[in-house]
C-alpha positions in Angstrom: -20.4 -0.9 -202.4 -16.9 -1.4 -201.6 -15.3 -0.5 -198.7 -13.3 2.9 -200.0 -16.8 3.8 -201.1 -18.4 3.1 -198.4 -15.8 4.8 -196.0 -16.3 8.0 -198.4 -20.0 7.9 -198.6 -20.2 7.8 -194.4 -17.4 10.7 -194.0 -19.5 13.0 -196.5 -22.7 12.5 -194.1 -20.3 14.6 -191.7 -18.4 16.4 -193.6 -19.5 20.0 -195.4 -18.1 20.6 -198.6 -17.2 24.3 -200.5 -15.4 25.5 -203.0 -12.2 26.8 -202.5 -11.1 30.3 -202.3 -11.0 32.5 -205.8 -7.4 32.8 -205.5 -7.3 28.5 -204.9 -7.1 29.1 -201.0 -8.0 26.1 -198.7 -10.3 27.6 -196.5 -12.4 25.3 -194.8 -10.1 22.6 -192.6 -10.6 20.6 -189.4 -7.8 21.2 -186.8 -6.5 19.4 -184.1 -4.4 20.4 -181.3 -2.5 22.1 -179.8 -0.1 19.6 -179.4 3.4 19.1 -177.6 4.4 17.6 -180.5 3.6 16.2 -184.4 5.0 12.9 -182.8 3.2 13.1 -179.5 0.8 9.9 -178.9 -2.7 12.1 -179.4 -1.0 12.6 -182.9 -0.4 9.6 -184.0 -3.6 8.1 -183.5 -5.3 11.0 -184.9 -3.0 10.1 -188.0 -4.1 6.7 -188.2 -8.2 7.5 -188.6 -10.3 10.0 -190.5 -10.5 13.0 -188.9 -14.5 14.1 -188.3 -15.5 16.9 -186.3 -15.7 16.4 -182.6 -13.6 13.3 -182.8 -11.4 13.2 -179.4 -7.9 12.1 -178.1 -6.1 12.0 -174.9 -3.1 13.9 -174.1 -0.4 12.6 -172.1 -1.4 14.7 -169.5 -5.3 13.3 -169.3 -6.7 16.7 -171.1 -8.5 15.9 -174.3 -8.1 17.3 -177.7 -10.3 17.4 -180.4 -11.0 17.8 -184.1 -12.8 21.4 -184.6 -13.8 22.9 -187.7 -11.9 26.2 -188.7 -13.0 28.5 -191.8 -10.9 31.6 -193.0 -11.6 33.6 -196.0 -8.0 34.1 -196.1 -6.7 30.9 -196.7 -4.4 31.6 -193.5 -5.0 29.3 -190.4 -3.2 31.1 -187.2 -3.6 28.5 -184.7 -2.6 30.8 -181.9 -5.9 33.0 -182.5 -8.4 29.6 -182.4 -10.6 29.6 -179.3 -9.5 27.8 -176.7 -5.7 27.1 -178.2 -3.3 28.2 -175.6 0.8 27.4 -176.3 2.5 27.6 -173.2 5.6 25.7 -174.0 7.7 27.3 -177.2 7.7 24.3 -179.4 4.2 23.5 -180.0 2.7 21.6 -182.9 -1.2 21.2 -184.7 -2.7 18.9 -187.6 -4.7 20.3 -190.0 -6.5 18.2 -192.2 -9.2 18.7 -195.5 -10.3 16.5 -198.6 -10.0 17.8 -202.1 -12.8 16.0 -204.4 -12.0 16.1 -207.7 -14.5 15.4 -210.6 -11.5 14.6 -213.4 -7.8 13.5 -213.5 -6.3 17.1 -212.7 -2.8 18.7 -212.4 -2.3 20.9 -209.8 0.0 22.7 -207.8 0.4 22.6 -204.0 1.5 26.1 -202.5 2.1 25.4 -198.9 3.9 28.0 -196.7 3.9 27.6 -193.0 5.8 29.7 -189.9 7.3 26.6 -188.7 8.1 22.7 -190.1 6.0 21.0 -191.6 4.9 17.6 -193.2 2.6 17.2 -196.2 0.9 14.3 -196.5 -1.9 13.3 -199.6 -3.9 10.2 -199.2 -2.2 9.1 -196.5 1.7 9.2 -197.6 3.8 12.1 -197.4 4.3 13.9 -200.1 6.7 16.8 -198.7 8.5 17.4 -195.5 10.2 20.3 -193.7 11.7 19.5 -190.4 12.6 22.8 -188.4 12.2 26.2 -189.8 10.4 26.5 -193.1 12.2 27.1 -196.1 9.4 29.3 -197.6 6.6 28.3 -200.3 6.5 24.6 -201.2 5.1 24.5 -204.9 4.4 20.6 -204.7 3.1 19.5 -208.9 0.8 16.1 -208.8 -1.9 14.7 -210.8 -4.8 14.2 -208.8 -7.4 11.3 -209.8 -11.0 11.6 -209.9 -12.6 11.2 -206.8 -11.9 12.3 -203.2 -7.8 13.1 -201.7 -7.0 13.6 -198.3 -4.5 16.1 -197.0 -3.1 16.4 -193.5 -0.7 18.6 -192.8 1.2 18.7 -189.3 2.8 21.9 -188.3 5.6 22.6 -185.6 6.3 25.9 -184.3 9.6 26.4 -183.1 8.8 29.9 -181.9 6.5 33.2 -182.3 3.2 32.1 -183.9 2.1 28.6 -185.8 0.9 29.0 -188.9 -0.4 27.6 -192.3 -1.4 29.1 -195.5 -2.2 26.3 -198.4 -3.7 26.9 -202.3 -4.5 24.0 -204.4 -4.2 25.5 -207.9 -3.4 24.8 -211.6 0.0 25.0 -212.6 -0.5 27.9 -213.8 -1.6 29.1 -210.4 -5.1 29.4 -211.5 -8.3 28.7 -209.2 -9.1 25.3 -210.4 -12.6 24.7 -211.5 -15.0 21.6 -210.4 -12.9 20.9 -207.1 -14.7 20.5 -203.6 -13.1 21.1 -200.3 -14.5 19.0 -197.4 -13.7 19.5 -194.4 
């Protein structure tokens, strides 16, 4: 087994896997935070592993923050209604991360909206990028190869709530058929 494999076959012993929503929602995500900000040292060294549940981080402060599993059946993650999230400063940022398992070579769309910034990124690199104040829905089109895709998104509120909505859909904005969500 090689070592991609290997990696994959450990992170699905801990990992749950669904379907996405019937409108293409992402629904199922582990998040991370909150966080003083995207380029605070807890986040970068969350970036640089694969997030599992319960997997921990120190904040500059000493306080610890951890990778939690979040479900919606909206496809819309509020991160100021998680348990536990409080936001006392006004800028304020999260992670959100998923894997998208495809069973072919697929086209799709990403349709990302968020209250705040935002970076994108899909198997590790980042794909799109929104410093400050959103600019509305990012339609993002990429062929996706068979087999399993990561997708982290960091989020920045600049003010009033912190947000992210995402669908992974054909081009077409159809549900797209045969695609897991892990999370």
């Amino acid at each position: 087994m090689v070592s991609e494999e290997l990696r994959r076959s450990n992170l699905a012993r801990v990992l749950r896997s669904y379907e996405s929503g019937a409108d293409g929602s992402v629904n199922h995500w582990l998040v991370l935070g909150p966080l003083a900000t995207a380029e605070s040292p807890a986040a970068k060294r969350a970036e640089g592993v694969d997030p599992i549940p319960g997997l921990e981080f120190a904040r500059p402060d000493g306080s610890m923050v951890r990778w939690m599993r979040h479900e919606t059946a909206t496809g819309l993650v509020d991160f100021g209604e998680l348990e536990g999230w409080r936001f006392d400063a006004a800028g304020a940022s999260a992670l959100a991360a998923t894997w998208i398992e495809c069973k072919d070579d697929l086209s799709v769309e990403f349709r990302l909206e968020t209250s705040g910034g935002y970076e994108l990124q899909l198997d590790g690199r980042m794909l799109a990028a929104a410093p400050g104040r959103s600019k509305g829905l990012l339609r993002q089109r990429i062929v996706l190869g068979k087999g399993w895709h990561s997708v982290l998104v960091k989020v920045d509120r600049l003010d009033g709530r912190l947000t992210l909505q995402m669908h992974v859909v054909t081009p077409e904005g159809a549900r797209l058929p045969g695609v897991r969500i892990w999370h």
